[in-house]
N, C-alpha and C positions, 0 to 999 in steps of 0.2 A: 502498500500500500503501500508517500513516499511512506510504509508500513509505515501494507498494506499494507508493506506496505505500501514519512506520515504514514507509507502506504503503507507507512501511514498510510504510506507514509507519510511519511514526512519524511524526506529525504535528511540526512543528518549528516553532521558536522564534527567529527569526535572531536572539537576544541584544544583539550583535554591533552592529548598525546601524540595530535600526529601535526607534521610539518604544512599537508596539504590536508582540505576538507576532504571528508569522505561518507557519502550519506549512507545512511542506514537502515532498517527499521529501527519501528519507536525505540525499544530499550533492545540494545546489542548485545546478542547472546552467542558471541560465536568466541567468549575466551575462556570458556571452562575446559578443563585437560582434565576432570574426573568428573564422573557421573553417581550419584547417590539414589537412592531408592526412590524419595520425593522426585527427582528428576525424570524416574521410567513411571511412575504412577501418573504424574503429568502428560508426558509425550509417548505414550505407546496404549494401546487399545487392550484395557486389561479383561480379564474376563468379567470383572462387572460391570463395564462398558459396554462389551460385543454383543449383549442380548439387548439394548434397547437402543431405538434412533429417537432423535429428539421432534419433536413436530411444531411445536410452537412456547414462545416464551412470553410469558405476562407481566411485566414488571412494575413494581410501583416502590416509589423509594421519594425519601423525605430525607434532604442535606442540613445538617445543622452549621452555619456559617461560624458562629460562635466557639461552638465545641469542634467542630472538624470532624463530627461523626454524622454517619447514615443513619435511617430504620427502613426495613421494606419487606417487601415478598416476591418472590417469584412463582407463579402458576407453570408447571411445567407439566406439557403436555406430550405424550411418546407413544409411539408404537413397539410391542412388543415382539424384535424380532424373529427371538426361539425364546425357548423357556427361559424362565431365569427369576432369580426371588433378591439375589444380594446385589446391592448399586451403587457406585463410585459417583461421589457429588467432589465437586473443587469448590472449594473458598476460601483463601488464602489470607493468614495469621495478619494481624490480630484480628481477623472476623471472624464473628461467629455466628450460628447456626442456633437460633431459640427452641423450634418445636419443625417437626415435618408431620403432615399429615394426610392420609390418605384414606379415602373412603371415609370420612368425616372421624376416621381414628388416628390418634398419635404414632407413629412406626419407630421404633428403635434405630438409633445411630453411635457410632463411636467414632472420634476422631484420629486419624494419623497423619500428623503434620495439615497441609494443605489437603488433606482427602478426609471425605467423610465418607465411612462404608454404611450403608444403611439394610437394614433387613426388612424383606416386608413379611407378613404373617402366613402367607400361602404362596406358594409357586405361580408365577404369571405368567399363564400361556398363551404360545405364540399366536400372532394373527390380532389380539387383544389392542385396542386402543385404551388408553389409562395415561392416570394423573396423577401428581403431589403438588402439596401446596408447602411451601420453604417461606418459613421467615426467618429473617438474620438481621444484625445489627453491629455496630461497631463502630471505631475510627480506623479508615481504610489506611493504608498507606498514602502518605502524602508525596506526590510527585515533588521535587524541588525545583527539578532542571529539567522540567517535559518541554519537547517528548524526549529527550534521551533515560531518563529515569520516567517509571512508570507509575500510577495512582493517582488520585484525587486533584485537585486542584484548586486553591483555597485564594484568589487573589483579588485583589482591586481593580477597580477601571482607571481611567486617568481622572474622573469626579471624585474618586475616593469610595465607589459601590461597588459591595459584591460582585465579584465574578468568578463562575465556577465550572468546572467543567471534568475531563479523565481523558488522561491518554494510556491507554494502555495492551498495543499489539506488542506483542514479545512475550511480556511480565505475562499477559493474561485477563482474559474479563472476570475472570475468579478473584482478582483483587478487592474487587467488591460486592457483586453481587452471585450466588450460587450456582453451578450449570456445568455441563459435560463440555470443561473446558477443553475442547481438541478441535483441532481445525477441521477434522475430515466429519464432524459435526455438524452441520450448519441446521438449526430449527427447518425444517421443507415447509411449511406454512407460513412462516415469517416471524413479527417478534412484536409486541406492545409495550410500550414504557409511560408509564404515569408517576408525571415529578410534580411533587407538594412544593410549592414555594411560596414566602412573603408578596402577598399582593404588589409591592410595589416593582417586584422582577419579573422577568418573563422565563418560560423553559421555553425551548428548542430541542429536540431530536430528532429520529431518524425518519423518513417517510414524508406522510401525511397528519395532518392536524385535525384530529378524531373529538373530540371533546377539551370542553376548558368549564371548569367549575370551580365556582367562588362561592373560597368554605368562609365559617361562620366566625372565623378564629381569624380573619384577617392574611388569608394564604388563599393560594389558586390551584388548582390542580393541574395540567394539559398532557393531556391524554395523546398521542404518538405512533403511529402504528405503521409498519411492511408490509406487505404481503406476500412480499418475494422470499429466497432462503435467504439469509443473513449472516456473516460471522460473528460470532459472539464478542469479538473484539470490538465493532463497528458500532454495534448499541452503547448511541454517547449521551449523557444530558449534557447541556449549555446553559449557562444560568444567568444572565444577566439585565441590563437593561436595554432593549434590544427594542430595535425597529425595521421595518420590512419593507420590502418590494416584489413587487412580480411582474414576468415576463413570460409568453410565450415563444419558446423557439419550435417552428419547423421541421422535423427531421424526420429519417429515413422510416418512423414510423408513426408519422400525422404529431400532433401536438403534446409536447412536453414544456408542463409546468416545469417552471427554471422562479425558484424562491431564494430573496438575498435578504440575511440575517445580520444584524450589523451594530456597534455601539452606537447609539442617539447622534454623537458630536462626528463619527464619520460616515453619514450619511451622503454626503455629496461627492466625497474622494471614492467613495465606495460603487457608486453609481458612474463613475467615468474608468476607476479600473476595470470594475466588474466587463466592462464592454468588450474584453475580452474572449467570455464565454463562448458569443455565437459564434466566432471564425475555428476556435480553439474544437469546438464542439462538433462544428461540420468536416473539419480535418480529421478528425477522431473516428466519427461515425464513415467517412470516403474508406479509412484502413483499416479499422478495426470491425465496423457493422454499425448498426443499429444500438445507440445507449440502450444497458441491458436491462434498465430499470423504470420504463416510462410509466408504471402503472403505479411507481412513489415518486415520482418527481425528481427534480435534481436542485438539491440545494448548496449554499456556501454559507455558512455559518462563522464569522468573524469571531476567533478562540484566543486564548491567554496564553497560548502556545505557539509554535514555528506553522503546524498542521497536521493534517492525517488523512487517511482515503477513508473516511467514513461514512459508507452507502448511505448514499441519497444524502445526506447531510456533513459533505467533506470539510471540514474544520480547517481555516484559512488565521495564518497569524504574520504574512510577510508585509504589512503594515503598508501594501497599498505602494511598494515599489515594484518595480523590474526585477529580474533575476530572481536567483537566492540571497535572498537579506540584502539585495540592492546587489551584488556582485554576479558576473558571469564567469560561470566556474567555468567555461572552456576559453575564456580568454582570447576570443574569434572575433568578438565585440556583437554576435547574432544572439546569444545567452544575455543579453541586456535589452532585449526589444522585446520581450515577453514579459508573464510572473510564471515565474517557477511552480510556484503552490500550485496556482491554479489549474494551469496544465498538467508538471506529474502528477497530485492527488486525484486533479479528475480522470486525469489514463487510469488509473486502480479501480475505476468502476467495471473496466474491460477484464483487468489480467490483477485480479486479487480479488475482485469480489463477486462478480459474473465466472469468472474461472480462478479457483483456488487452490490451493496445495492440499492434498492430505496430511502432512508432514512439515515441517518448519523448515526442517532441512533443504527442503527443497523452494525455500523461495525467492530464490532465481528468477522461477517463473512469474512469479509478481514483479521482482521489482527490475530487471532486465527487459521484459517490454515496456513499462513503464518511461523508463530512461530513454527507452529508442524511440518514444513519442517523442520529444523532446526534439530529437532530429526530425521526424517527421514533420512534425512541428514547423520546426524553421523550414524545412522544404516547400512544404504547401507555401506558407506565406513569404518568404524570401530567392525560391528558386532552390533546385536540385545541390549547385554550388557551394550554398550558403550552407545546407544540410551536410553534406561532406565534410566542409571546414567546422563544425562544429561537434560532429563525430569524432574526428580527428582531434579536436583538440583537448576532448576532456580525457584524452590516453594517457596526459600527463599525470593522471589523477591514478593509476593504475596501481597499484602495489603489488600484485602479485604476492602476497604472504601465504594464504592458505589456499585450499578448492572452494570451490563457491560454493559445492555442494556440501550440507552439512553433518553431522550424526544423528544416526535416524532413530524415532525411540526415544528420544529422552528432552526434546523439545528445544531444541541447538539448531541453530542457524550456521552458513558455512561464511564467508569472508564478505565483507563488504564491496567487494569487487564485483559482485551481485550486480552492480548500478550501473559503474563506467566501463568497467569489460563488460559486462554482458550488454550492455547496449552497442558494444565493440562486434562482440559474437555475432548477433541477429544483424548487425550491419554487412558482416563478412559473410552468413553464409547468402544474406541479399543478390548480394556482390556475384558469389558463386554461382546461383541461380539461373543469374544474369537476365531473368524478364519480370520488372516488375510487377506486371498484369499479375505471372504467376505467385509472385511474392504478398500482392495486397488480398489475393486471394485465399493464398493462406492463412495470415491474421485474422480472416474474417471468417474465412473456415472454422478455423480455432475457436471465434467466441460462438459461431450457428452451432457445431458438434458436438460442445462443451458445455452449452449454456447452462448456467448455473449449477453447475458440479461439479466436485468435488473432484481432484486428479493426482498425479503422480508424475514424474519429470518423464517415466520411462512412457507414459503417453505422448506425451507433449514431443518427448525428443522422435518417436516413430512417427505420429503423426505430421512432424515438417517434412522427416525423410519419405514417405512414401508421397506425399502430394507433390512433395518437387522433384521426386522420381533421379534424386542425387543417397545415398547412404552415407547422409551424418556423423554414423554411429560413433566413428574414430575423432569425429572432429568434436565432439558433445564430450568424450570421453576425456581427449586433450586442452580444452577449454573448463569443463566445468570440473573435473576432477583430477586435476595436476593445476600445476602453479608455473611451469616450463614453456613459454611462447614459442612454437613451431617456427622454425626456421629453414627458411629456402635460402640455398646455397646454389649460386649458379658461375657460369662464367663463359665465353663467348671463346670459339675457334672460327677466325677467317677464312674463307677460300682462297688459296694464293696466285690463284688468275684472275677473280673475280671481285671486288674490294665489295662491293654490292650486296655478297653473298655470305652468309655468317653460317654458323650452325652452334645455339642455344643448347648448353650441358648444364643439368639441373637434378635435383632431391632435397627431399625432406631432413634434416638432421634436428637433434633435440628433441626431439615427440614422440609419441605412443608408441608402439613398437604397430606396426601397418598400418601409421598415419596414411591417408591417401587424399588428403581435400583438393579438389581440383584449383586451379587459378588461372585467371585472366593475367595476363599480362600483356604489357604495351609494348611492340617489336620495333612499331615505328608511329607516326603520326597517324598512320592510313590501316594499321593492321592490329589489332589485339585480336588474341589467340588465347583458347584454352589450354593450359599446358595439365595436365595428370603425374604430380610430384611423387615418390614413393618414399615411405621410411627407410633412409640407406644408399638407395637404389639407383642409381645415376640413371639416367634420359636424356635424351635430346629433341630437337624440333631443325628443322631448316627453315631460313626467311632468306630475305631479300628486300633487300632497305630503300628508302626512298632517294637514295644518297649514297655515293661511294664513302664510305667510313675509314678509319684507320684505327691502330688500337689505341688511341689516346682519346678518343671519341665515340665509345663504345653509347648504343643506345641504353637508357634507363629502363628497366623491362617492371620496375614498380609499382604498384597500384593501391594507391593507398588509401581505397574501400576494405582493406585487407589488414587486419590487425592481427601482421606476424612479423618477423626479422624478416630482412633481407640483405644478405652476405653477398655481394658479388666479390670473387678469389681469382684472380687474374696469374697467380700464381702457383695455381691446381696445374698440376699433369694430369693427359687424359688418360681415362681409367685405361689396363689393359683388357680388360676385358670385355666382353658385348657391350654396346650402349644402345637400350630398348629404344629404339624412335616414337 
């Protein structure tokens, strides 16, 4: 989302540590080297999880500004999908858990760490539709430094009111409120939230705006509702003193409510950046499909934090500049004619919350096309040009430290390179492609085939390879699970009659062991040519130049839609043996 993410995400900044920004999701989980029991009871489908799917969430919840504690309930609604009597609840310390009750009786619980096991009184059999009703209470974790740190959020406007909100992809929606926090959960009937607040603020969440009632005690109610599946991350309150506009945009499925949530005093800045939306929004929908959610709207919610992808209601905090925090992370000077929030958060409505991960580890997939919007982005509105150069420039951002992909099981995300190489990745294998037609097709394939489900990398990685009718597999392999950038090593042998006449010796070194990713390269002004590299393996090609050449002026065979090394050795002897053409 920028985790999602913001996407959130919210695209992130580790401040903190590193020389260069590097965005993230919300709270960054990819520096544990030991895994603990709390950690597999979190991130892996235990057996009191795999007998039920979750179907709907009812939430209602009451923030104490004062005290920095919640009260609420969750209605939680499941299908039962084989037998099963004992059930894994998440609600993470200090919260706690008052009474659960089911069939109008209390059900016995015990706590372990962040898990609550629960027994119910009889075996509940499959096919069964069923319910409990959870209340809990507490003071949640307070976020400090959201979104990099995850929970509550306790802070002031620039009036000096209340402003409250929660970021929490990474850390877990189990910070606060109770539910089968796992991603490859997602409620199938969607989710409701009902926030009590002081008459004098407003709540804001996810969807649509179902009811608002004014209680007797001088508080409001506003009632919230999806219809779509939802990640449990994604269900945000917004607390403040808020005021609103609405818009209809257009789009590739008749009319979408487009709603802007906003502090009182940036009512007008908000209304001229906002106007971003509808270009942002029809470039989105030309590559990626149809916004997956018109049946809740598409909101922006002005938050006390940087942002986040939070369905239908993405949480916008870059205060109404350009860029990220005002800067262009790729340094191309194209990352300064946009807002960053607004574009990556809302790409997460496509690839984080329309299509999500099963697994944490794997999200790549969220926030790797996320980032490549971004180029896309700058392309629709600036020209193809302008979209390369800003590809290209955020590789400076690259670290290579770990795999992107992360460990699976225990709720671990893999490297933050997740953002700027993988939007490097999905540029390259573009590249490779080589027909756009087919390329935006697949994007859109991905969200039609996917819609709204729940997935795993090794779909997503077969699904590019079999629609583009190229086999990835080496190159997904070398990219997402190694840290070692594939380098092509080449170097040119002239015809000694013919100055005209070269012949291209080329392979793979550094990579997978039967890396094979094909490449365009440029031979001359007039000519690029697919060349098929091998791990090892030397190859050749014959051309013929536009120009008689000499070795001091050998042509640049480079292409740098292609995020790999490229070694030209002018000092290689040719192999002795075969050279495959």
């Amino acid at each position: 989302m920028f985790n999602s993410r913001l996407s959130i995400l919210v695209l992130i900044v580790f401040s903190y540590s590193l020389s260069v920004p590097a965005i993230s999701c919300g709270q960054p989980l990819n520096n544990k080297k030991q895994f603990s029991r709390q950690d597999t009871l979190r991130g892996s489908i235990t057996a009191e999880r795999a007998w039920w799917d979750v179907l709907y969430y009812d939430i209602a919840v009451s923030p104490d500004y004062t005290t920095k504690t919640i009260k609420g309930s969750n209605h939680i609604k499941f299908k039962v999908v084989k037998d099963g009597q004992y059930m894994q609840l998440d609600l993470q310390t200090p919260m706690e858990i008052r009474a659960i009750e089911w069939n109008a009786k209390q059900i016995q619980f015990s706590r372990e760490g962040n898990a609550f096991h629960l027994v119910f009184p009889e075996v509940l059999k499959q096919g069964r539709t069923d319910s409990i009703m959870v209340s809990f209470e507490g003071k949640p974790t307070e976020a400090i430094r959201p979104p990099w740190d995850g929970g509550w959020i306790w802070k002031k406007d620039e009036k000096g009111r209340p402003w409250i909100s929660v970021a929490c992809q990474g850390l877990g929606a189990s910070v606060w409120y109770p539910c089968k926090d796992h991603q490859s959960d997602e409620p199938d009937n969607g989710a409701a939230i009902s926030i009590t607040v002081p008459d004098t603020l407003v709540a804001v969440a996810n969807g649509k705006l179902k009811d608002k009632k004014v209680n007797v005690d001088h508080t409001t109610t506003y009632t919230w509702s999806v219809v779509n599946p939802i990640n449990n991350y994604n269900i945000i309150p917004y607390i403040g003193k808020y005021v609103t506009w609405h818009e209809d945009y257009m789009g590739e499925k008749g009319k979408l409510d487009c709603d802007y949530w906003v502090m009182d005093y940036n009512l007008e800045k908000a209304k001229q950046q906002f106007a971003q939306v509808a270009p942002m929004m029809k470039c989105l929908e030309y590559w990626f499909g149809p916004y997956p959610f018109y049946e809740d709207g598409y909101k922006l919610v002005e938050s006390p934090h940087l942002g986040m992808e939070h369905q239908s209601a993405i949480a916008y905090g870059n205060k109404y500049r350009n860029g990220y925090s005002g800067k262009d992370l790729s340094e191309s000077g194209w990352g300064a004619k946009w807002d960053f929030i607004i574009l990556h958060e809302s790409a997460h409505e496509w690839f984080a919350n329309n299509i999500t991960t099963k697994d944490l580890a794997d999200m790549w997939v969220h926030e790797s096309f996320a980032n490549y919007s971004e180029t896309l982005y700058t392309e629709c509105e600036y020209g193809k040009e302008a979209g390369i150069e800003y590809v290209t420039g955020i590789r400076r951002l690259i670290r290579n430290d770990i795999p992107i992909i992360g460990t699976y099981g225990v709720n671990q995300e893999g490297s933050g390179d997740m953002y700027y190489k993988g939007g490097n990745i999905l540029h390259t294998i573009r590249a490779t492609i080589g027909n756009d037609d087919k390329f935006r097709q697949i994007l859109r394939g991905l969200n039609k085939d996917f819609y709204h489900k729940t997935v795993s990398t090794k779909e997503i990685e077969e699904y590019i390879s079999k629609k583009s009718g190229i086999d990835f597999s080496k190159t997904f392999d070398q990219y997402l699970r190694r840290i070692q950038i594939p380098t092509l090593e080449y170097y040119f042998i002239a015809d000694s009659k013919n100055k005209s006449k070269l012949r291209l010796y080329y392979r793979w070194i550094d990579c997978e062991k039967g890396f094979n990713m094909p490449v365009r390269v440029n031979l001359s002004k007039s000519n690029q040519v697919m060349i098929k590299p091998i791990e090892e393996e030397w190859r050749s090609v014959a051309t013929t130049l536009d120009t008689p050449t000499d070795p001091d002026h050998l042509p640049d065979i480079r292409n740098r839609s292609y995020y790999i090394k490229w070694i030209e050795n002018r000092k290689i002897v040719p192999p002795g043996k075969t050279v495959r053409d």
